[in-house]
N, C-alpha and C positions, 0 to 999 in steps of 0.2 A: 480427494481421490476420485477419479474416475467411478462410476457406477457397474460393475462389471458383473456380467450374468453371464449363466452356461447354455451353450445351444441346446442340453439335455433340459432343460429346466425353461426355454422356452419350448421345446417341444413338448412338453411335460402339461405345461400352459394348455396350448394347442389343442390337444388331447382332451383335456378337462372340458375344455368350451364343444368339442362335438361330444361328449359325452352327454353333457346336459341336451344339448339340439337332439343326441338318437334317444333318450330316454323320453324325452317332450313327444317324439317320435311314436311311441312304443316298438321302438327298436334298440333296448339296452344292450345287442353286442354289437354293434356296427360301431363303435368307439374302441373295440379288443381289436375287431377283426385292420380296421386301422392302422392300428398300434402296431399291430403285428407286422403289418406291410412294410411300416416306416422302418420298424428295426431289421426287419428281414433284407433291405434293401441297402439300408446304413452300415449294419453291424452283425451280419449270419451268423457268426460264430464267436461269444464274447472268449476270449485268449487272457484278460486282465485277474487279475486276484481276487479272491473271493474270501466272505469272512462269514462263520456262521451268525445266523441270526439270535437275538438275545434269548436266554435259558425262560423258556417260561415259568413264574413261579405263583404258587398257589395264593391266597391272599386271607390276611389272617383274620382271623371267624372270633377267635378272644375280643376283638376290637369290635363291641356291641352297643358302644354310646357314639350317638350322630349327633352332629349340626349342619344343618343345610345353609349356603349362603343363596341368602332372598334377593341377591344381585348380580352374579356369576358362576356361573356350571361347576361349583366347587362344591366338597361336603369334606369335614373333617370327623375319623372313627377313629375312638379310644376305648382302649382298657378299659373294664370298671373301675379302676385304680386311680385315671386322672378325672382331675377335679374339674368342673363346668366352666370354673373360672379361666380355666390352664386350655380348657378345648377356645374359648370364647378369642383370646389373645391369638393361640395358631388362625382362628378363621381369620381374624380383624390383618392379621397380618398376610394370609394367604389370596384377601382380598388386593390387600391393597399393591402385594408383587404383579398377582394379573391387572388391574389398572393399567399399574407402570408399564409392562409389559405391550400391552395392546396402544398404550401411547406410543409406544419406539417402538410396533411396527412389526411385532414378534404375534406366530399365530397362536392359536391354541392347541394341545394336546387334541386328538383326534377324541371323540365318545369311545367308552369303552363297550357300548350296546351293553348297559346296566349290568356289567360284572358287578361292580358293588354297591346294585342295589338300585340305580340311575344313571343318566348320562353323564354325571359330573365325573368331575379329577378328584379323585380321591386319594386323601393324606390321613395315613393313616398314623396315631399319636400310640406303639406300640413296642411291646420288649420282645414279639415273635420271630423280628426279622431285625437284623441289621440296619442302619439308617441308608438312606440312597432311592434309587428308583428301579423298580421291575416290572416286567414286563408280562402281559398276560397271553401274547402272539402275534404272530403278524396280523395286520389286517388285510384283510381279501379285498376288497369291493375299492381301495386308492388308486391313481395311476402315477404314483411314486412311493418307494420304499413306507411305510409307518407301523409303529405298531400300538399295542393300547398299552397303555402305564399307570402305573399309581406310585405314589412316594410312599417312604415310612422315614416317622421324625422318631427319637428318641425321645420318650415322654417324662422324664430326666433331665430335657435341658434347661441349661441356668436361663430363667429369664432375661438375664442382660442378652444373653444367645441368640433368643428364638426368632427372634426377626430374621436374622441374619441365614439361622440353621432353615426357616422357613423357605427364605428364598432358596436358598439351597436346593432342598430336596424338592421343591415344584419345579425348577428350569432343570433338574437334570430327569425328571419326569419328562418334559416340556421337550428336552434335547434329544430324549432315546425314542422317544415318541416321532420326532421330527426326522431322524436321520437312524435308523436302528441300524445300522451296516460301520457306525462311527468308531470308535474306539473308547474305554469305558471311560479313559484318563481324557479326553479331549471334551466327553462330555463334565468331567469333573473340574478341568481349567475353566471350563464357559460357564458354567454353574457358580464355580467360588468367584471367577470374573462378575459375573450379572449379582451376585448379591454385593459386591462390593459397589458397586452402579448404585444398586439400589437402596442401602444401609449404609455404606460405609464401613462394611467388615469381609472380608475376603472370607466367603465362606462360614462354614460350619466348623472351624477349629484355626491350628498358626502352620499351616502349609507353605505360605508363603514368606514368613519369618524361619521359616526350616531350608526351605530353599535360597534366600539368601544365607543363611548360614552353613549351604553345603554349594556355592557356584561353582563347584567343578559337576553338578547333576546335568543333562540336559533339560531342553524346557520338553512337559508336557512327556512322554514318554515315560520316560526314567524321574521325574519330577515328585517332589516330597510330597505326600497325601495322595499318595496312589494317583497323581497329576494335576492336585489342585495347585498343587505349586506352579503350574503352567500359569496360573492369572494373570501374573503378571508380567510376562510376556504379553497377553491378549491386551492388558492392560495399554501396553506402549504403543502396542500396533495399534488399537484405536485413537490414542492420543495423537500418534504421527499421521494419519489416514483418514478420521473422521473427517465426511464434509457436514455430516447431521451427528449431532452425539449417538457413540452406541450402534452405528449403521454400518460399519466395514466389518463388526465382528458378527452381525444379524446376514449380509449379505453371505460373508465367503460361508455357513451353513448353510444358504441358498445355494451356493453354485455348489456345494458338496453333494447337495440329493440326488438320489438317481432309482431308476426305476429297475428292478433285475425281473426281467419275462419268463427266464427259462434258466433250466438246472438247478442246481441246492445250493442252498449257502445264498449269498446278499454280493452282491455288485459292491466290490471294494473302492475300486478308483471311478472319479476323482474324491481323496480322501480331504482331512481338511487343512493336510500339511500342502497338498498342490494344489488347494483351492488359495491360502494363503499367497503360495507363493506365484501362479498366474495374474491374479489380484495385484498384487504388491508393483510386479515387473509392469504390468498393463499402465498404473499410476505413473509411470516414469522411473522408478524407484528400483531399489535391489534390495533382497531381501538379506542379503549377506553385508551389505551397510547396514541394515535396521539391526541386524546379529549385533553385529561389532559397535554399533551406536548403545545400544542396551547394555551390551558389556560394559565400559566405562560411564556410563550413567547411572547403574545398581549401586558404584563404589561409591556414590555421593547420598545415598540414605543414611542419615543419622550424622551427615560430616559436611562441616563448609555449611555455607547459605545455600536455602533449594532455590537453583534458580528452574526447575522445572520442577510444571504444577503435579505433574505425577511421584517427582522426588518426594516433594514438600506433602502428600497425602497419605506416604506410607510410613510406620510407626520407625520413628527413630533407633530404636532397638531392632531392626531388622536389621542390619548392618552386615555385609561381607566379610570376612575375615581377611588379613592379612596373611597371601600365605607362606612367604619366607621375607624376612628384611636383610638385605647388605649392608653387612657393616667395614667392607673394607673394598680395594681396590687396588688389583683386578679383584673381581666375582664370579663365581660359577655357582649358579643355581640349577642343583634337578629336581625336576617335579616331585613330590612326594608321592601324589598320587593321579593316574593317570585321568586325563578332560572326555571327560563324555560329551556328544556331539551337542555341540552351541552354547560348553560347559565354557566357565574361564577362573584363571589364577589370577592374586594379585600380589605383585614383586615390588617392594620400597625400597628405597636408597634416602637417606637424609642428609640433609647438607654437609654436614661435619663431615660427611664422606669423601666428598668431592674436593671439599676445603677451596682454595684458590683455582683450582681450577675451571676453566670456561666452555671444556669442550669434551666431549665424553662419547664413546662407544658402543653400541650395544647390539650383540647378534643373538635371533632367534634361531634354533636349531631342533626341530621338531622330527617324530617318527616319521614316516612316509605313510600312504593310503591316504591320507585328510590334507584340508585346503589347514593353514593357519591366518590368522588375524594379530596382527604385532603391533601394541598402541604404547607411546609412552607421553603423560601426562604433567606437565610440572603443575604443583602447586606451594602457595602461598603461608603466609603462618598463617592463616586462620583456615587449610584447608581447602580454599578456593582455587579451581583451574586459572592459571596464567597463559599456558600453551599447551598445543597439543600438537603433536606429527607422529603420522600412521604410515608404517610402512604398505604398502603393494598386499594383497593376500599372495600366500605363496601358490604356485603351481604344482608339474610334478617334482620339483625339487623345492623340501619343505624350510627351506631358510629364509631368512630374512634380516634386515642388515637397520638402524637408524642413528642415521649421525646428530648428534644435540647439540644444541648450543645452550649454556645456563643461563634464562635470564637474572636480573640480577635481584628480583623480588622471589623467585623460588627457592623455598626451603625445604621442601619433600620433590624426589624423583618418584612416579607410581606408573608401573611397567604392566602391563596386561594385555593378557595371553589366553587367545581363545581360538577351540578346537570348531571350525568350519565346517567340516564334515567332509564327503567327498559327495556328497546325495544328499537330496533330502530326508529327512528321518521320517522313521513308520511307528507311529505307535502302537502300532498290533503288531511289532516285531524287536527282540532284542538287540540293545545297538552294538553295532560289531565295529566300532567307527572309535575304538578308546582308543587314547592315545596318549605320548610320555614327551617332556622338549626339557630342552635345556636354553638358560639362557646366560650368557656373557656379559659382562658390560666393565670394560676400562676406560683411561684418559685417552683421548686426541694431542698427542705430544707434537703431532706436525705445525 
């Protein structure tokens, strides 16, 4: 994929390089005064959405055992209650997340000007606060959005965990830090995404075994674990998209930043659902194929051979459900429960259904307001894709029509049905985008 950056975020650049020349200078506001021109010139009056900036919260004072890492701006504080051994594992591991990190290209947490006590990132190993990452204020003196951060782990987690919960709570430090204007679920998908990068465990808990077991949720908004179920989504777009491991979901947080000069509240747009999807188009690609490509590729975790290495990585037991099977002909299926935006159902038909037959019908017949995505899948006894034919996404009239032919190796028919949306989704906003369909499917008697 193309390398794609925002003209805010080279101007951003720009900025910074005279900033250091007027300070070199002893002229530290000739870089504002600037700034100001460029936007007053560009952009008088921002008209885009605005989202406050994060709640600042106090940082907990129980948390009176340190360890300083003697190799990175890190320090881990705990309880009197955890043990040295229990603080030593969070450093060893909190270490080796920033390695990884500054290897792929990822910056650091800005200094928090020794709120806890020095410039390091501090994680804190405590029962005062909730696990995750908060914020201590914006910072004054950047010329893009940041603000200063510290995590809090749960000092209770199982050690098979803590790796994992560790990466966690540092990149979503790393992410509020980096983009404070984001959304809380977009920094929780990229957090359970990058521990999974970096462990091999999606996160800090099973978000993403939740979320396939609920695919009619949207990704990342509406997504199980307050959005960590988003991962894997991030997961696939990297897989489809990286030209460097790790580097399309590192950039579109690049092209997400922005700097807000004036009035309250934080500069909304570009969030990281349009940095995605400008990204995506720029590459040659559509982001509403990678939708519908994803959809039919989730129902192959746990079933059939993984011929894709992201199938093949995720726990067998994470599996889609089945959401009604036809057991006769004609069929009428309605939705049970309505598809949240880039949510999807899956409809079986098995062979005995069809019997001798060769040719078969099937109409999608969705609410109105949203695009739909109509794929019908044959496979094999053992599971495996034989064919696939996709209909058209629907326009404003939301049907859609696919004629089949049966090959003569398929045993299961698998119909899936996913709700496109009519917009892109906002995760700082409830989705008003649900929707109900019905779906059809008889013989070809002509």
């Amino acid at each position: 994929m193309p390398w794609v950056k925002s003209n805010l975020v080279c101007i951003a650049l720009a900025i910074a390089l005279q900033t250091q020349t007027a300070r070199a200078e002893g002229d530290p506001l000739g870089a504002d005064e600037m700034a100001e021109a460029i936007v007053s010139m560009t952009s008088p009056v921002w008209t885009g959405p605005r989202t406050p900036a994060p709640i600042r919260v106090r940082r907990p004072t129980r948390a009176s055992l340190e360890i300083r890492s003697a190799h990175a701006l890190l320090t881990v504080r705990a309880d009197p209650s955890v043990s040295w051994q229990t603080m030593r594992l969070a450093m060893s591991a909190l270490e080796h997340v920033r390695a990884r990190l500054d290897a792929m290209g990822w910056p650091a947490p800005i200094s928090d000007g020794d709120l806890g006590g020095g410039p390091e990132l501090d994680l804190y190993m405590t029962g005062a606060l909730p696990p995750g990452a908060y914020s201590d204020g914006m910072a004054p003196w950047t010329y893009l959005d940041r603000a200063s951060t510290f995590a809090v782990l749960n000092p209770a987690t199982p050690r098979a965990m803590l790796d994992a919960c560790v990466a966690t709570a540092y990149a979503e430090a790393l992410l509020m830090s980096m983009d404070p204007a984001e959304a809380r679920t977009w920094r929780r998908a990229t957090a359970a995404w990058l521990a999974w990068v970096l462990t091999g465990q999606f996160g800090c808990g099973e978000a993403v075994t939740r979320q396939q077991a609920e695919p009619y949720r949207s990704w990342v908004g509406g997504a199980a674990g307050d959005g960590a179920g988003g991962a894997l989504w991030l997961a696939y777009l990297s897989a489809r998209h990286d030209t460097v491991p790790g580097r399309f979901v590192r950039d579109v947080w690049g092209l997400a930043s922005q700097r807000t000069w004036e009035g309250t509240g934080l500069r909304a747009d570009p969030d990281l659902w349009s940095a995605i999807g400008t990204a995506v188009e720029q590459s040659g690609d559509r982001l509403l194929d990678n939708t519908e490509e994803l959809a039919v590729l989730r129902w192959f975790v746990g079933r059939g051979d993984p011929n894709s290495a992201l199938v093949a990585a995720i726990d067998d037991d994470a599996r889609v459900p089945i959401s009604r099977q036809m057991k006769r002909l004609p069929a009428r299926v309605i939705a049970s429960e309505p598809l949240e935006s880039f949510g999807s159902a899956y409809i079986v038909m098995d062979a005995a259904v069809w019997g001798d037959s060769t040719h078969l019908r099937a109409w999608l017949r969705g609410e109105y307001g949203v695009r739909w995505s109509f794929v019908a899948v044959q496979l094999d006894e053992r599971g495996n894709e034989v064919r696939r034919i996709t209909a058209p996404h629907t326009g404003p009239a939301p049907s859609a029509y696919l004629p089949i032919e049966i090959d003569d190796t398929t045993q299961r028919l698998l119909f899936v049905v996913t709700n496109l949306s009519n917009t892109l989704p906002d995760a700082d906003e409830p989705d008003t985008n649900e929707r109900a369909f019905e779906l059809i499917v008889d013989r070809n008697n002509d």
